[in-house]
C-alpha positions in Angstrom: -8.6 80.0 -0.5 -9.9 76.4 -2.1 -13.3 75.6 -0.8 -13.7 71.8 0.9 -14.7 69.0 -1.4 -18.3 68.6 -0.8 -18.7 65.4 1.0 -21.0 62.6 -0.8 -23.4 61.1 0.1 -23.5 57.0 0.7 -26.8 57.4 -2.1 -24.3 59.1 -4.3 -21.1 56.6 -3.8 -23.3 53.7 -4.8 -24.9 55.5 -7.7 -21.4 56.4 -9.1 -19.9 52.6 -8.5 -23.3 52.0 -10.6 -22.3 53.6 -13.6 -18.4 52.6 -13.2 -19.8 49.1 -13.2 -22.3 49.4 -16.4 -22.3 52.9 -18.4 -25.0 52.8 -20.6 -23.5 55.6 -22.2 -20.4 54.7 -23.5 -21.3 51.5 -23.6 -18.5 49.8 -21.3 -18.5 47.4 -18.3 -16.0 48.1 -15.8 -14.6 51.3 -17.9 -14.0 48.9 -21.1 -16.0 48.2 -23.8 -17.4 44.5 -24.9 -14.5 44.2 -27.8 -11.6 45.0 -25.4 -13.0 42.4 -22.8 -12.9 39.4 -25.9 -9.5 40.6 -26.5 -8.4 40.8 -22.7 -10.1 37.1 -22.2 -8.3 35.6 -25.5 -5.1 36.9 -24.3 -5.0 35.2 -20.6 -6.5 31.7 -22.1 -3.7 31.7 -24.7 -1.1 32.9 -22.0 -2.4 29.9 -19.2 -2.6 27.8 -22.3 0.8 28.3 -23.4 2.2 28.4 -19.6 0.0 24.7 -19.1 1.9 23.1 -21.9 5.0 24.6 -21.6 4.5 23.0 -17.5 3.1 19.6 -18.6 5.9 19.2 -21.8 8.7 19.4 -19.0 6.9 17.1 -16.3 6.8 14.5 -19.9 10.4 15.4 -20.4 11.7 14.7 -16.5 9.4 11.6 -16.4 11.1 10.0 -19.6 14.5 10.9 -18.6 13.4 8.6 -14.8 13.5 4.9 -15.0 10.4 3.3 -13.0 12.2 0.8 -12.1 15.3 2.2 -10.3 16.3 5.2 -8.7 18.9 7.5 -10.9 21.1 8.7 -7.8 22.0 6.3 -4.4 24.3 8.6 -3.1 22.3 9.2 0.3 22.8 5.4 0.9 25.7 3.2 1.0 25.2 0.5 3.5 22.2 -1.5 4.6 20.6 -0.7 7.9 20.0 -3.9 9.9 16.8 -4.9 12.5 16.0 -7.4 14.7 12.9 -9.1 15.6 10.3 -9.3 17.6 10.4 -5.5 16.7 10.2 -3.7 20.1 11.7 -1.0 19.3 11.9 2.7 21.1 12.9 5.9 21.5 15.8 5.3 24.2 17.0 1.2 23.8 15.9 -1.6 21.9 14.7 -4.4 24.4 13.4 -7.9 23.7 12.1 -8.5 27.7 9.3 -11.5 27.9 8.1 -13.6 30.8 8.5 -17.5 30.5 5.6 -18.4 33.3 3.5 -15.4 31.5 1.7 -16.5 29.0 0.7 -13.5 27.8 4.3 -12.3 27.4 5.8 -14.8 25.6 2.6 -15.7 23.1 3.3 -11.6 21.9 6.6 -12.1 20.7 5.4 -15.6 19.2 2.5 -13.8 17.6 4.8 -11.1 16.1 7.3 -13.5 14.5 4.3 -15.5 13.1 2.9 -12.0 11.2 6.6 -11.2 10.2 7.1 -14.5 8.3 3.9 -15.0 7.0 5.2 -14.3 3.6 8.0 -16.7 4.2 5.9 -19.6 4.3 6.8 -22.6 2.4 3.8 -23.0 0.0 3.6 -18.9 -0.6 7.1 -18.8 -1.7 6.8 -22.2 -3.9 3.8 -20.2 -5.4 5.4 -17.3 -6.1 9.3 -17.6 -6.1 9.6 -21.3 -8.5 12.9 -20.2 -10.5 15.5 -22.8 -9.5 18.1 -20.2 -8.3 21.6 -21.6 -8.1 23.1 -21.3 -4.7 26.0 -19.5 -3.7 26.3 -17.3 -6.8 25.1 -14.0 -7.2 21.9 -14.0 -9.5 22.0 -11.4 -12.2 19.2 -10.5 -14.4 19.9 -8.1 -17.4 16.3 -9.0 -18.9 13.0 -8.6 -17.6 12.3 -12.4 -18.5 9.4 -13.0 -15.6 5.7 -12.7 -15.8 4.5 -9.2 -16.2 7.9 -7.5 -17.3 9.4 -8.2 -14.1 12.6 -10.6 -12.9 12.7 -13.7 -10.7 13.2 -13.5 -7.3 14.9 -16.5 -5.0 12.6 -18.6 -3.0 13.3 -17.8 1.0 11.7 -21.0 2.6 10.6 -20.5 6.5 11.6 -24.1 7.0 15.3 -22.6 6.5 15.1 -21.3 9.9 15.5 -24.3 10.9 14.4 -24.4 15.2 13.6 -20.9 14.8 11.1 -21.1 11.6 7.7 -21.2 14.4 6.9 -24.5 12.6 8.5 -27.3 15.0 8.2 -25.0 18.2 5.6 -22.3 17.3 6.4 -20.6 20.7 10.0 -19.8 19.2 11.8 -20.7 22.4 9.9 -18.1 24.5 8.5 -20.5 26.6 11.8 -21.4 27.7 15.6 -19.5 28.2 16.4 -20.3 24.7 14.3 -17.2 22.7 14.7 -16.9 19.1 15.5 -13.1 16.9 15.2 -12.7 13.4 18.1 -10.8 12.1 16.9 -9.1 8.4 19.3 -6.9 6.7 17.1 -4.2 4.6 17.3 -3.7 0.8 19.2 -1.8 -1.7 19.3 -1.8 -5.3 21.6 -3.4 -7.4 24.1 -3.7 -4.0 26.5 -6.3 -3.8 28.4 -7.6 -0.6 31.9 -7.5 -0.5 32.0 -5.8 -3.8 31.0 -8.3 -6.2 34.2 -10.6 -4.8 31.8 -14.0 -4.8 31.9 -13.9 -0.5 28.3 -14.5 0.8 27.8 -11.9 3.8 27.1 -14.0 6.7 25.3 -12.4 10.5 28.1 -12.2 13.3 26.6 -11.8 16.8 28.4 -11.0 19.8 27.4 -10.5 23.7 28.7 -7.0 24.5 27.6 -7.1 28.0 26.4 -10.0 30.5 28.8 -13.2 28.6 28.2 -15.1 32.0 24.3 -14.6 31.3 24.9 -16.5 27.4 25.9 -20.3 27.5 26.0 -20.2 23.7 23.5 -19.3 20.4 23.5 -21.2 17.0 23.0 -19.5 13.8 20.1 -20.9 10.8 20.5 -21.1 8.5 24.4 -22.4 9.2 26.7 -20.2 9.8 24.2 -17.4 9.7 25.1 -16.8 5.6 23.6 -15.0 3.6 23.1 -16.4 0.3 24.6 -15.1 -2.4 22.1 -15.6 -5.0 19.4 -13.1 -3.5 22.1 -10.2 -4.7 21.6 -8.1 -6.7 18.3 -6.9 -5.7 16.7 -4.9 -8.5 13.7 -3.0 -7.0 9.9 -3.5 -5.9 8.8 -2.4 -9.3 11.1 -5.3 -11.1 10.8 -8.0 -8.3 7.6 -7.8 -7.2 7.4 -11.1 -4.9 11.1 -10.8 -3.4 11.8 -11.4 -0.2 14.8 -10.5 2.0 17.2 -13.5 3.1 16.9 -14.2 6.9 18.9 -15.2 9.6 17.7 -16.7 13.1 19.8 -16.8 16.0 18.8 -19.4 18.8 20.1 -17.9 22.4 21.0 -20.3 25.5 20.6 -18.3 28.2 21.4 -19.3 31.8 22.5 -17.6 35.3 20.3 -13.9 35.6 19.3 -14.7 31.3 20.1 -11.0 30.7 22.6 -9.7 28.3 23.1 -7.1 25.5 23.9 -8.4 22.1 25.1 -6.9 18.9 24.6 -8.5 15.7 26.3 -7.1 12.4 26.3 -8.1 8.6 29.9 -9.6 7.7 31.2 -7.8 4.4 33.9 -5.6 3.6 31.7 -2.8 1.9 29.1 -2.8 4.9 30.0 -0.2 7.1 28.8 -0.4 11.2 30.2 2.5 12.8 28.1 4.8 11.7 27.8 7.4 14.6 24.8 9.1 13.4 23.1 5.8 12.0 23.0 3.3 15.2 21.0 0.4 12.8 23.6 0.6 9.8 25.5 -2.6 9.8 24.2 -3.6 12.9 21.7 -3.9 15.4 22.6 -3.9 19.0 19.7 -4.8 22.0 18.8 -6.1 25.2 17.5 -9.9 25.9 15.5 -10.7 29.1 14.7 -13.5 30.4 12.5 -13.4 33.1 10.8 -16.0 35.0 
């Protein structure tokens, strides 16, 4: 019958992890001896050294292969989203309510058109945007013949608001029942309206509920267009100082001045029914008037 390991001692255990660490008679560290340890380190260094360059030589390759200034694939979007301001937006509805008698009310939706078009304003964009753009054609750029390796961008003048620019009424019409919104179609590069056809794009707004509570609304610039010369756009990178095209829309509103209104981008490749994108093409919200 075996016998029972004898049971070591806790003296013993640390004397024998001792001489695994350092023994002084074979000469090793760790049960290997001084030459094999260069020969283990050299290895890993050359294998991380090898698996770092191999890494960084295809993070050079993907890098030179992507252009800085434009993305390689758009697929994800087609059309522009549209938004409205003042910006009040939500979770549940987007709702423009102010108080006419309040001024506290109305003096925070002038404040927030004010901040919006601070980098419309006339002397910024004389500054900054000088290249005489020719209006009504689309402005295309195949050299980077600005400042800096960059391309012009088209002036956007606040004063092309017209009523609604915050410069002959700075209360934009909230002091009264004719309130002012800033319709602002977003960016995408190298998109053209109605497929390159020469048709300027032009903001369409209609009352979808409460007509009675709309006398009328008047577009700026006219007819709400969209000019065709700030297409194409060609990127943050390439057009550093660019600035989207606006449109204002001026609301009379009379009787309970409450009414929801949808406003949508006019061109053939700009889609609006969009049942998962509610902003795409469009923006739909709530006016309120209250007294």
């Amino acid at each position: 019958m075996a016998t029972l390991k004898e049971k070591r001692t806790c003296g013993q255990r640390c004397r024998d992890f001792g001489h695994f660490v350092w023994n002084s008679d074979e000469g090793t560290f760790m049960g290997r001896t001084p030459e094999k340890w260069v020969y283990i380190s050299l290895y890993y260094v050359a294998f991380y050294v090898v698996m770092t360059a191999l890494f960084s030589l295809a993070i050079y390759v993907l890098m030179y292969t992507l252009s800085p200034y434009e993305p390689d694939y758009q697929d994800r979007l087609q059309s522009p989203g549209v938004m409205v301001w003042p910006d009040t937006y939500n979770d549940e509805v987007l709702e423009i309510t102010y108080n006419m008698s309040d001024k506290h009310s109305w003096m925070k939706m002038s404040k927030c058109l004010h901040k919006f078009l601070k980098p419309y304003n006339d002397t910024i964009q004389a500054q900054c945007n000088h290249y005489n753009c020719t209006v009504g054609k689309y402005f295309f750029q195949h050299q980077y013949d600005a400042p800096k390796h960059t391309k012009w961008a088209c002036p956007f003048y606040q004063s092309m608001l017209g009523k609604c620019s915050g410069i002959v009424d700075p209360t934009f019409g909230y002091t009264t029942n004719q309130p002012c919104v800033i319709i602002k179609m977003n960016r995408i590069i190298n998109f053209l309206p109605n497929n390159g056809t020469g048709m300027a794009p032009y903001v369409n707004c209609t009352v979808l509920k409460g007509h009675e509570n709309v006398r009328g609304h008047v577009y700026y610039p006219l007819n709400g267009t969209l000019d065709l010369s700030y297409f194409p756009y060609y990127g943050k990178l390439a057009q550093p100082t660019y600035v989207n095209p606006l449109v204002a829309v001026k609301f009379d509103l009379v009787n309970k001045r409450r009414a929801t209104i949808q406003c949508r981008v006019m061109a053939n490749n700009i889609a609006y029914e969009n049942f998962y994108d509610h902003y795409e093409g469009k923006v739909t919200f709530d006016l309120n008037a209250l007294s």
